[in-house]
N, C-alpha and C positions, 0 to 999 in steps of 0.2 A: 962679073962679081962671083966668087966664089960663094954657094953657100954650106955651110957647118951647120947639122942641128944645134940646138941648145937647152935640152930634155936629155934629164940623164937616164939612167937606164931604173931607178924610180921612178920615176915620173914616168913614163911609159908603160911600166908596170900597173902602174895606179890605175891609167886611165884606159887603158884595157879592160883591167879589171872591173873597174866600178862604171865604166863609160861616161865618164868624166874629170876634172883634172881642175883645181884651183893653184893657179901660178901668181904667189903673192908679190906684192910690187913692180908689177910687169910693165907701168907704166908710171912717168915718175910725174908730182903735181903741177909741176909749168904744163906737161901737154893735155893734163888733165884739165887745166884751167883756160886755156889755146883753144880746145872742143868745147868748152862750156858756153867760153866769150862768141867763138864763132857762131856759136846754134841761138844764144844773144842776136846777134845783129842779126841773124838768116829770121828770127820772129819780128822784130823788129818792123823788119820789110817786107815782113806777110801780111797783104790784106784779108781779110776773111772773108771777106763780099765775094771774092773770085771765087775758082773753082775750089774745092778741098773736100773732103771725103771722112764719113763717119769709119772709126775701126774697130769689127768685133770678131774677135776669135767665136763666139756663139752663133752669129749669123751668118757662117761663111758662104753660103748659097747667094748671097743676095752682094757681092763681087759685084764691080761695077766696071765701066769701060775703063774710069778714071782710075782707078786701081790696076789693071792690066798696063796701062798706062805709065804708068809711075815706075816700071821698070827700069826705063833709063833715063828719069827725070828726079828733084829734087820735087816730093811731094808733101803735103802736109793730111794730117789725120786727126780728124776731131773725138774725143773721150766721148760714149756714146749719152753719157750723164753731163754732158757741156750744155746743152739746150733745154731750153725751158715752153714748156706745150705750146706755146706762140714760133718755135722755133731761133727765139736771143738767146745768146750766149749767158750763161746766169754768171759766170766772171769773167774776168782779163781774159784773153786769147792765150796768152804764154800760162795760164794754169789750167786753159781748156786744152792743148795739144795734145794725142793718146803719142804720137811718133811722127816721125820726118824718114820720109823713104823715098826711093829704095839705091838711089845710086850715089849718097854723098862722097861715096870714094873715089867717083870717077869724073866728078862735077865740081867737088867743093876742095881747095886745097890744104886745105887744116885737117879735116879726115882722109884725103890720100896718101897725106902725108904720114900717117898715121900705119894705115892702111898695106901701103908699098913701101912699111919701115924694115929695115937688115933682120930686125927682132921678130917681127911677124914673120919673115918669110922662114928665117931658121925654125922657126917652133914647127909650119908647115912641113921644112924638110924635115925635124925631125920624127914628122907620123907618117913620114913616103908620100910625100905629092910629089910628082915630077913633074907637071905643068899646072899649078895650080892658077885658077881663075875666083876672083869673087863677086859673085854670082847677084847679090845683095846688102844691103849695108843698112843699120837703123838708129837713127838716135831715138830713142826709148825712153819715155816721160816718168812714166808713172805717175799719177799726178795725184799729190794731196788729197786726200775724200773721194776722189771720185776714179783713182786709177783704174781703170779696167781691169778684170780677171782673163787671164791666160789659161786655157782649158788644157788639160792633159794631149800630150801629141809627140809624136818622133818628127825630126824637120828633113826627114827622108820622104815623108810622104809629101812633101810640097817641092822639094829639090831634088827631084829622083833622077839619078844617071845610073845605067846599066855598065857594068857593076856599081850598085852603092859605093859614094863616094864624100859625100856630105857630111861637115864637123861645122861648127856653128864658135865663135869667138865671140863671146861678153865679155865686153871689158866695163868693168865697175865705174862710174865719174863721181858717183856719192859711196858712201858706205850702204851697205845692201843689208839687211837684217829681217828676221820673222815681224816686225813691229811693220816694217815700210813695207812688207809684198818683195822679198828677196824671192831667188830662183827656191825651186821643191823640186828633186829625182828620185825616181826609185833606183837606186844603186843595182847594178848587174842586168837592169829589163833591154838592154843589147844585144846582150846574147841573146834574148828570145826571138830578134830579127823585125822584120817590118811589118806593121799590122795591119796596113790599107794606105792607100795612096786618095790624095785632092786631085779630079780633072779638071782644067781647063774647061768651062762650057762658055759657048760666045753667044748664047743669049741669056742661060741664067745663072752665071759667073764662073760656075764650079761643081762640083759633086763630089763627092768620098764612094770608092768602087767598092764599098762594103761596109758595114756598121761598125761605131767607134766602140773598142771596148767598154767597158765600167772599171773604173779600177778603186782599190780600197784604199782612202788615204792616209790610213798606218802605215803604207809601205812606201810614204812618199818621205824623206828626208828634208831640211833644209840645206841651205846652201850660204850662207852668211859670210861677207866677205868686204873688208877693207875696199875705200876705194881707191882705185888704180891697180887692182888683182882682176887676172883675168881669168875665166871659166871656160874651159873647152869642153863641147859637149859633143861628143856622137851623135853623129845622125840619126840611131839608132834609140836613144835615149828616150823614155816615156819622163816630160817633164811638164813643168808649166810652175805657174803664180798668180797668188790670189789678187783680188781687189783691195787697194790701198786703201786703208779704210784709217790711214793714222794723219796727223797731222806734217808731216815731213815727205819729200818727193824720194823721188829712187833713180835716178839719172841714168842712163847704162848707153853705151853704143858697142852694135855688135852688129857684126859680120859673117856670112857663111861660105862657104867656100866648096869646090868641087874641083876635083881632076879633070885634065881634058885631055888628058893622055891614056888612048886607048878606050877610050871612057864616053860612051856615046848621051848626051843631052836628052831626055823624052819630048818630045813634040806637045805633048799633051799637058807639061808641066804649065799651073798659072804663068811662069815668069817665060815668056819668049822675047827675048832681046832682039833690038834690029840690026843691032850691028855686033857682031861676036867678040865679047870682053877680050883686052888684052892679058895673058897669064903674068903671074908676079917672077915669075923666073923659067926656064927649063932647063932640066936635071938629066 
């Protein structure tokens, strides 16, 4: 298959620029309803008694095996405000789930499909991957009242390849707005470069190899967007989103992606795969 970008030379510009990119209607609503229905039946047929794993971007120290784990599994993540001081669920399981990770693209065939579409891969070719692999994959709840907050962070420091290599793909399933906990960037903090990396620790999950900045939140923008518009973000990007604090969900699956061309994996990143992702093309 040949691939053609499909970013025109705006759109390149943009997201250079501002180290981010909103591509509206990227995804049309049969596949946005395909993903919805799927991640439908995949709760479905979760029991919550098994294994499954609290998710907090605040307490990332406290990484778990089941997490490490989850790299090449379909796994499930409970909203840290799901449970009630007895440790029950205070609602339904499908409005307690924070995300489902980390490999539905290479597990589940409704997001692979998705995933290793002609559409994705052109967008890729047109930022220069030449052997692009995706690295991680999430459906993204946000859940009514109780969505978790996303702390400030570039997703370079969690998927670090020497050379930085890392763009991150939200694609919207609902509409995303300031009201539901839409995405927040500071436009241009890319160019500032990387500002500390997450280790791998295999007894207490993880560490940050230096202290996170503080950042002012004037200079964080929103990001509001239709759904089925997808958001490319830089690896580079100082982003995140608050706690859903509205009555309506925020749905999103999203993807990140790294070169493997020339482009060496860190050992020490959380995500070490057992078996080496297939690339979506080579260029």
């Amino acid at each position: 298959m040949t691939i053609v970008g499909n970013l025109t030379p705006e759109q390149l510009h943009s997201f250079y620029s501002q180290g981010f990119l909103v591509v509206e209607s990227f995804s049309s609503p049969e596949k946005i309803e395909a993903m919805r229905k799927r991640m439908d039946n995949l709760l479905q047929d979760f029991d919550p008694s098994t294994t499954a794993s609290i998710f907090s971007t605040k307490n990332q120290l406290q990484l778990t095996e089941f997490f490490h784990e989850s790299a090449d599994q379909i796994s499930f993540f409970f909203e840290e405000k799901a449970f009630d001081d007895d440790g029950n669920l205070k609602q339904p399981k499908e409005l307690s789930i924070n995300k489902v990770g980390h490999a539905l693209h290479e597990l589940d065939p409704v997001f692979k499909e998705f995933t290793c579409s002609e559409k994705v891969s052109s967008l890729l070719f047109s930022l220069g991957y030449k052997r692009p692999v995706v690295i991680r994959s999430m459906y993204i709840f946000k859940q009514p009242g109780i969505g978790g907050e996303v702390t400030p962070h570039q997703d370079n420091s969690y998927l670090y390849t020497e050379p930085r290599t890392c763009n991150g793909l939200w694609l919207a399933l609902e509409d995303a707005t300031v009201e539901n906990s839409c995405l927040w960037a500071i436009p241009e903090s890319h160019k500032k470069g990387l500002v500390g990396r997450f280790i791998r620790g295999e007894e207490d999950g993880g560490y940050f190899d230096r202290p996170s900045p503080s950042y002012d939140q004037k200079d964080f923008a929103p990001i509001e967007v239709k759904a089925g518009s997808l958001v490319v973000i830089h690896g580079d990007l100082v982003h995140q989103s608050f706690e859903n604090q509205s009555s309506n969900s925020r749905h999103a699956y999203s993807i990140h992606v790294v070169d493997s061309n020339g482009c060496k994996w860190a050992e020490d990143n959380w995500i070490q795969r057992k078996v080496e992702p297939e690339p979506l093309y080579t260029a």
